[in-house]
LOLUM-694041 format. One record per residue (C-alpha): x, y negated, z negated. Coordinates in steps of 0.001 Angstrom, whole numbers, plus 500000, padded with zeros to 6 digits. Layout:
XYZ/...
//
This chain:
055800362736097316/057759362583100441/061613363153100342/062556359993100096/060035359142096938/061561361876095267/065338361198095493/064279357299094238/061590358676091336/064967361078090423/067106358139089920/064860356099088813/064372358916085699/068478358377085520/068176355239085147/065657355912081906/067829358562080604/071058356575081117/069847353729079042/068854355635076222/071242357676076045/074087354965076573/072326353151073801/072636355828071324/076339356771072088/077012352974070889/074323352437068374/077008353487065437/079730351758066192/077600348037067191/079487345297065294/082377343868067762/083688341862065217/084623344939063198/084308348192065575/087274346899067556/088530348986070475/091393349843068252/089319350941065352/086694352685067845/089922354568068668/090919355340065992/087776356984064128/087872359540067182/091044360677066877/090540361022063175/087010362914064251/088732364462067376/086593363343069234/089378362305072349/088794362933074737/085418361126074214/082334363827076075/079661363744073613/077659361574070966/079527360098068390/080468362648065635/079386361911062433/082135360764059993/083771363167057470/083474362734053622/085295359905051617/086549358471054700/087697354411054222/087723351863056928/085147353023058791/082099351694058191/078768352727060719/075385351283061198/072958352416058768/071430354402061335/074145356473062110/072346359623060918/069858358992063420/072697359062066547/075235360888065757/075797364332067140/073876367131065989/071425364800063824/069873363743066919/065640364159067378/064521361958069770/065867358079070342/066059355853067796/064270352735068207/066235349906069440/065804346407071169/067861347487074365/065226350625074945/062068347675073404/062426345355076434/062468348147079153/059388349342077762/058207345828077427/059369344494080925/057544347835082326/054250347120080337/054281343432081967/054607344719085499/052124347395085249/049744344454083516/051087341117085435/052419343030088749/055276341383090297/054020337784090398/053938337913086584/055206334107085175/057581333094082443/054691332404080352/053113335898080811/056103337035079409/055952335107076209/052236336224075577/052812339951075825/055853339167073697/053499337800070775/050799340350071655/053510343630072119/056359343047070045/056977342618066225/058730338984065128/061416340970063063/062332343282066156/063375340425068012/067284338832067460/069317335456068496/067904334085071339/065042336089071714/064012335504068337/064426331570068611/062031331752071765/059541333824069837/059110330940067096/058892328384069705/056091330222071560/054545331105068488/054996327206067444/053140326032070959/056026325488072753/056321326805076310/059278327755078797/061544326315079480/061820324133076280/061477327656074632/064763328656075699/066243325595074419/064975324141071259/067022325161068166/068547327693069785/072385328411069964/072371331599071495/071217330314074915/074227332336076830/073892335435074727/073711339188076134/069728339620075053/068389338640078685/071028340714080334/069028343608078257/065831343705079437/066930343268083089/066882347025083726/063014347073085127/063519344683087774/066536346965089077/064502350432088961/061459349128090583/063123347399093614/065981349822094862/068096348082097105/066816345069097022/068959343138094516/067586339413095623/064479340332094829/065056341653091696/067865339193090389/064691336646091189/062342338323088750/065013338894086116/065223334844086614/061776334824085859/062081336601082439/065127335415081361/064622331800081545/061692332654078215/064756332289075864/068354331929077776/070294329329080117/073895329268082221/075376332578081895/072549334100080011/070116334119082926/073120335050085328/073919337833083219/070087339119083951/070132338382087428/073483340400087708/072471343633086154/069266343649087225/070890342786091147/073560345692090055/071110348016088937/069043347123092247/072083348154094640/073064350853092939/070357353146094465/071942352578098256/075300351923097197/078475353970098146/080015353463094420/080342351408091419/082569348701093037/079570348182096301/076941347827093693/079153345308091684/080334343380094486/076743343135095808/075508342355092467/077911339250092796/076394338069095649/073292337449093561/074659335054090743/076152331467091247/080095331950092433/081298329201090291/079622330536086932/081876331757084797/080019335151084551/081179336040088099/084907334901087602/085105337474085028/083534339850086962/085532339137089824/088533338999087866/087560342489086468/087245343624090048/090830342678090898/092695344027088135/091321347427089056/091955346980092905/095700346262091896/095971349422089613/095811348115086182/095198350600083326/091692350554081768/093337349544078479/095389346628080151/091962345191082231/090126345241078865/092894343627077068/093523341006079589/089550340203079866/089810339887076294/092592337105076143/090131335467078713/087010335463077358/087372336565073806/086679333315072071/083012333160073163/082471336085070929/081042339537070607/077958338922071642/078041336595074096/077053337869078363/080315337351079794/083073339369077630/080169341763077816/080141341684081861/083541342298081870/083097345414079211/080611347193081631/082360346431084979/085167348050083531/082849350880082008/082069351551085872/084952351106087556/087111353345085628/083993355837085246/084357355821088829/080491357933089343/081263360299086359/078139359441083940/080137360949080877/082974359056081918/080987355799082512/079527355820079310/082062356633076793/084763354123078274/082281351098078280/081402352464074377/085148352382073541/085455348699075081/083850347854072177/082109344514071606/078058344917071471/078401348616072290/074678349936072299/073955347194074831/077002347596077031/076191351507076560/072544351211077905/072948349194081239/076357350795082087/074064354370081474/071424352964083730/073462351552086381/075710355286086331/071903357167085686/070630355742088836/074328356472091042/074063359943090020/070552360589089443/068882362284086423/070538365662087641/073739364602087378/073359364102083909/074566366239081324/072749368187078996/074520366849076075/073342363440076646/069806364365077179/068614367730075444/068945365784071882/066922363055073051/064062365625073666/062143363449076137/060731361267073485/061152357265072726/060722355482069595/059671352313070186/058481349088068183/056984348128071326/053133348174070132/051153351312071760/054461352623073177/055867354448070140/056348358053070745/055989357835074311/057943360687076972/061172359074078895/059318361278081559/056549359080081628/058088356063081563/059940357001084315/056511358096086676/055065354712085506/058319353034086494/058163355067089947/054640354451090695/055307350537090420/057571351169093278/055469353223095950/052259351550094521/
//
């Protein structure tokens, strides 16, 4: 590999590492509705776990009010043996399978197939899900995207934009055009932005001076009326005027809070924060956009990836990575098992191939 190749294949393997291990810091604590920021708060400083620097500790004995995912044994601190499986780590895996199969002219309707070929109906969720019975009921994109299917501006697209960032490094058109591509399978409106803008983000980050270049040229990527890049840009302000993390957050939240946890834009506004504040510091990245609560494991991953590729794998610590032991689980069918190193190569290759 020449120098160049090497620096991008070391980032790219940040960007891997960042996801996964961004989606396992929030994993526990995924339920916006209930793991508020105050509550997320609040179960660290009864764990001592503030200032926030590792995986979530596990919670002590008898303890009420705090209820975790049923897989919290799986991601907490010091139970951790690999990644857990989860839909946020699925659809890289999935969206890296498809290039390596389709190449970068891949359609929306290649998607779907290696959806019904690849991945198991009950791994899918909201959107995703309602797009997987319409393909598996005939119907094709874009009616598949909108028939029955309320969850058409939901974070799920945003998700599995990550692939289209690592294998084009600064290029963000290109690859907020092929997050288009995928999204489009099962979101509209702010759904597909929200793809276009993390995979654009994800994109610039590799040439990028900082979070806030790779943010503001992600903008440049998504419609400037949608109401995904007024948050975004309103995100953007309140830290260029000095507002406290806590005070952005909280006034993002009086503005968008009423589309609800799950939904791409409070989200946005969650993981611009994440890297503003984070400022380049992965730990710092990651455990900030955690303790913004709303869908946590998702906000986790692409804030991870976004701060993975900025700093490379190297600039990683070994807290976040040791436990994962360079191994995936994966529901993604022939994938389970698989080495984040690997992935990583595979994901490289794709980009000098």
């Amino acid at each position: 590999m020449t120098p160049h190749s090497t620096h991008t294949a070391d980032r790219i393997l940040g960007g891997w590492l960042g996801r996964i291990a961004g989606n396992m810091l929030g994993k526990p604590v995924e339920r916006g509705d209930y793991w508020t920021r105050a509550r997320i708060d609040r179960y660290l400083r009864l764990t001592g776990a503030l200032p926030l620097t590792d995986y979530l500790p596990e919670p002590p004995a008898a303890t009420d009010g705090f209820e975790l995912r049923p897989e919290w044994r799986h991601c907490v601190r010091g139970r951790i043996s690999g990644s857990c499986r989860d839909d946020d780590v699925d659809y890289a895996i999935l969206g890296l399978h498809l290039l390596e199969t389709h190449g970068f002219a891949f359609t929306t309707e290649e998607v779907g197939e290696l959806w019904l070929l690849r991945l198991p109906y009950l791994q899918t969720f909201t959107a995703e899900r309602a797009a997987y019975r319409n393909l598996a009921n005939g119907l094709r994109p874009p009616l598949t995207a909108t028939f029955e299917n309320p969850y058409q501006e939901w974070i799920g697209a945003l998700i599995r934009a990550d692939i289209f960032g690592w294998t084009n490094p600064g290029d963000p058109h290109r690859a907020a055009a092929l997050a288009r591509r995928d999204a489009v399978l099962s979101h509209t409106g702010n759904g597909v932005y929200g793809a276009m803008w993390a995979a654009a983000l994800i994109a610039a980050a590799f040439t990028a001076s900082g979070p806030r270049a790779a943010l503001e040229a992600a903008l440049e990527r998504v419609p400037a009326s949608s109401r995904l890049a007024r948050t975004v840009r309103h995100t953007l302000a309140l830290h260029a005027a000095g507002a406290a993390w806590e005070d952005t957050l909280t006034a993002m939240d009086e503005e968008t809070g009423r589309l609800g946890w799950i939904h791409a834009v409070p989200n946005a506004a969650v993981i611009t924060a994440g890297l503003l504040y984070g400022d380049g510091d992965f730990t710092r990245t990651i455990t900030l956009t955690v303790r913004g609560g709303l869908d946590t494991d998702s906000n986790g991953a692409t804030a991870g990836s976004v701060a993975g590729v900025l700093c490379g794998a190297g600039g990683i610590g070994r807290q976040w990575t040791e436990p994962l032991e360079d191994t995936v689980r994966s529901a993604v069918f022939g994938f389970d098992g698989v080495r984040i190193t690997e992935l990583a190569h595979r994901t490289a290759r794709l980009v000098v191939g």
